[in-house]
N, C-alpha and C positions, 0 to 999 in steps of 0.2 A: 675115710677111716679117721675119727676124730682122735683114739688114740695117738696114731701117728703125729696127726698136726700137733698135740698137745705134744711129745717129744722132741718136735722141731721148734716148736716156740721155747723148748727147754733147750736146748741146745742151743739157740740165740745168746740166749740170758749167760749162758754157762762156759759159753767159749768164747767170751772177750774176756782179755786177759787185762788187768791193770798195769800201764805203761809204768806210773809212778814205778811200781812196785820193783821195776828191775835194774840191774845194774849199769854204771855209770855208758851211755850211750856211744856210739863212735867217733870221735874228734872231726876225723876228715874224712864227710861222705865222699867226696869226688874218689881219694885214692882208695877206701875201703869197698868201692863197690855195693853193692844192696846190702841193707845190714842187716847183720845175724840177728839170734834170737834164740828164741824157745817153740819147739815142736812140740804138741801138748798130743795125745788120745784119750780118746773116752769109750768106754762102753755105754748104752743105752738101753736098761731093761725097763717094760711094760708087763704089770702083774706079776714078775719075777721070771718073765721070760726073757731074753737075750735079743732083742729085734736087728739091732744095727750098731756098726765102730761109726766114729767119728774122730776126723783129726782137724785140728786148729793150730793156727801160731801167728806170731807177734816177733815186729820186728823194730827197733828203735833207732833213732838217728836226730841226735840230741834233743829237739822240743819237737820233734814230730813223732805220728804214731801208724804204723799198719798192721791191721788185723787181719787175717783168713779163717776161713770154717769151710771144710768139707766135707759131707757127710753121702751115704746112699742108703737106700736098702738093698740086701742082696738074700740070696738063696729060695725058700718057701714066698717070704713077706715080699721079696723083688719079684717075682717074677705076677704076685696079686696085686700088689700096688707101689708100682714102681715110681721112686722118687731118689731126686737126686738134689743137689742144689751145692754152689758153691757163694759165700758170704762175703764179703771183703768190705774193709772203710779202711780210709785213713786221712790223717789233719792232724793239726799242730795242737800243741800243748803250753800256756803260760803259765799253769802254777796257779794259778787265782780262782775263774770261775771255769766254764762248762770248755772243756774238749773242744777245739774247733774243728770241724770236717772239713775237707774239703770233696771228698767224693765218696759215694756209698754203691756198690753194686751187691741184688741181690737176685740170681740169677739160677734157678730153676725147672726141672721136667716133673709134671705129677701125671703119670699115666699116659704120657707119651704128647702130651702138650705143655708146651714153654707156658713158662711165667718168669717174666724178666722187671726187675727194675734197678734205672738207674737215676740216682740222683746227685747234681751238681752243684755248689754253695759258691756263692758270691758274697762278699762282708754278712754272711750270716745268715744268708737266704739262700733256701734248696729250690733246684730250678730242676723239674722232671725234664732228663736228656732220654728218656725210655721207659716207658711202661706198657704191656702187654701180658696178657689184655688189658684195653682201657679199664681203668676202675669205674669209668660211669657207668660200665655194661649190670654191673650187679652192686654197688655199693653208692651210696650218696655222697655226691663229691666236698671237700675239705673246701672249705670258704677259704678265699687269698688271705683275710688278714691273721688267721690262727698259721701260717707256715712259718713266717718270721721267726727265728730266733727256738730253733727249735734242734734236735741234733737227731742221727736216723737210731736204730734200735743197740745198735755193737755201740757206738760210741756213747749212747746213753749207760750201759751197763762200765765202761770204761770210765764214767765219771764216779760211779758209785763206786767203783773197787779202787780208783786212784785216791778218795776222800779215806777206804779202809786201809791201804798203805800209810797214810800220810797221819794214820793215828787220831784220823775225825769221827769214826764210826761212817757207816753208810747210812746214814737216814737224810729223809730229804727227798723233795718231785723234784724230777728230769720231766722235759717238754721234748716231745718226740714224736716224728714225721716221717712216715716211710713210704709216700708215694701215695698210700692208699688209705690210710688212717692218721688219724691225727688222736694222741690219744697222752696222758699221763703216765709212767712209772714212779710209782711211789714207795721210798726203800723205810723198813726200820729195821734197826738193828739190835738184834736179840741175843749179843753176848757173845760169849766165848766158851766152845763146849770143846770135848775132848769126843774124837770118832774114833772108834773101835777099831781094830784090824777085822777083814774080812776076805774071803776069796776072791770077790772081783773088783777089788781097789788096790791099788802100787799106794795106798795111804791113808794114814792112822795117825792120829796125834790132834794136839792143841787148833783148833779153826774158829774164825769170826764166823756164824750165823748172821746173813741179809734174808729178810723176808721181803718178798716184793707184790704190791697190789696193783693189776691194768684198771686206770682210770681212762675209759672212751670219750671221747671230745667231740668226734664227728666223723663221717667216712663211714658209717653203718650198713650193714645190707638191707638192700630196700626193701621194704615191707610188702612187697608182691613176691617176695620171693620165697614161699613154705618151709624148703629145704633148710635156705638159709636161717630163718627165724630156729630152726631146729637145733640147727649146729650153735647159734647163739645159747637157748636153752643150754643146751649141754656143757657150754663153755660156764654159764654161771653156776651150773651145778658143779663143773670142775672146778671154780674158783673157790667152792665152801673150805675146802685143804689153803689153805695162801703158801703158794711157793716160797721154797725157804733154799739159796745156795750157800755151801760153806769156801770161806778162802783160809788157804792152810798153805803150809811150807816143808814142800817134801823134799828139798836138798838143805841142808841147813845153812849152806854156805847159797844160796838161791835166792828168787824168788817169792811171793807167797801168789799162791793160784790157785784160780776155782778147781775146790775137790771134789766136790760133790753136791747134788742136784735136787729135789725131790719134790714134785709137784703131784696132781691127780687126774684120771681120767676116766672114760666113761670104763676102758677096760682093765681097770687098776692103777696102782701107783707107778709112777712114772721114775722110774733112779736111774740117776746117772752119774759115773763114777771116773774120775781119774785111773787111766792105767797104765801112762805111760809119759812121763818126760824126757825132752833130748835137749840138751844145749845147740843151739847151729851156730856156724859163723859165716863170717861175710860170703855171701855168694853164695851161699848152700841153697837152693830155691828150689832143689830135683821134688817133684811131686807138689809142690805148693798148690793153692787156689792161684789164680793171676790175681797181679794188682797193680 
């Protein structure tokens, strides 16, 4: 269901939250325990239908950063194509260039088989601690020397909205490695609009526009594969719309954070909207992704 996948690659994009963007960090992780943060939801429509919630959050501790994404399908679309997936990164922060990870897990059921990956960073090098299936099974494998120096998908979008916090605009290639593809994100940034109130947004007001283009590097599905050339096909057809996310500030005394989503697909436009923020504090972790 290439709709879906398109959702879920929106939902990547959409629920890494920019660390810069939040308030001053916890002093002393030892006594505060795991540190609070923001519980984000989202709704997910495809063609103006309602597919699936998703919830995300981010939690800070002075220059380091961790993100989660949770998402499922359920009801009618769960029980046709049942997917689940839980997202998580986190690495340290200097202020200067890229986000540094230290660990990425992105870990997955589609239809009743795993898809797991995990990846591990050493001075700046991802080292696959996990992946299944092999990517050699269907995709052309990532040459060693394009891994280096590269960050996984969450923390690529964490750089781009840490650059709209910090008042740089988001434009600019991120270099990104997620086990299975080696590939470019490439941000411009297209201003600052004002979003309307609507029924299924908690938000309305002044937002920075990021447009983002996938530029492919390597890891492709291999050309024996029909199906696959298919869903490629279609993915370029989905690219003729270029996803466009807004960051906006629904507490004023807050954050700013992705409000909303809008890409394309084979079965319509893809939105996805903010609908819920929650402050956490230390220790609050009930229902989180692990990390």
């Amino acid at each position: 269901m290439r709709s879906l996948r398109t959702a879920v690659s929106a939902l990547t994009v959409l629920l890494a939250v920019p660390p810069a963007a939040l308030p001053a960090a916890v002093e002393d992780p030892a006594a505060a325990g795991p540190a609070g943060g923001y519980r984000l939801s989202y709704a997910v429509h495809v063609g103006g239908i309602h597919v699936m919630d998703a919830e995300a959050h981010l939690a800070l501790v002075r220059d380091s950063y961790r993100i989660g994404m949770r998402a499922a399908t359920d009801g009618f679309l769960g029980r046709v194509a049942d997917w689940r997936a839980d997202i998580t990164s986190h690495g340290r922060l200097d202020g200067a260039g890229l986000p540094q990870p230290q660990e990425y897990r992105a870990l997955s059921v589609w239809r009743s088989k795993a898809r797991n990956t995990v990846l591990e960073y050493e001075d700046g090098t991802p080292r696959l601690a996990l992946v299944e299936p092999p990517p050699e099974e269907d995709r052309e494998p990532v040459p060693e020397h394009l891994r280096p120096a590269t960050v996984d998908p969450m923390t690529a979008i964490v750089a781009a909205l840490e650059s709209v916090a910090a008042g740089r605009g988001c434009g600019g290639a991120v270099p990104v490695y997620d086990g299975r593809q080696r590939y470019d994100l490439i941000f411009a940034d297209r201003g600052r609009e004002t979003l309307p109130a609507n029924d299924i947004s908690s938000f309305a007001g002044e937002a920075v526009a990021c447009a983002i283009e996938f530029k492919p590097l390597a890891g492709r599905w291999k050309e024996r594969q029909a199906q696959r050339r298919d869903r490629d096909d279609d993915a370029r057809r989905a690219r003729d719309t270029t996803p466009v996310f807004w960051v906006g500030r629904p507490v004023p005394e807050g954050p700013p954070v992705p409000v909303r989503l809008q890409a394309s697909s084979p079965l319509g436009t893809v939105m996805i909207h903010l609908s819920g923020l929650e402050r956490m504090g230390p220790g609050d972790t009930a229902g989180l992704p692990p990390l």
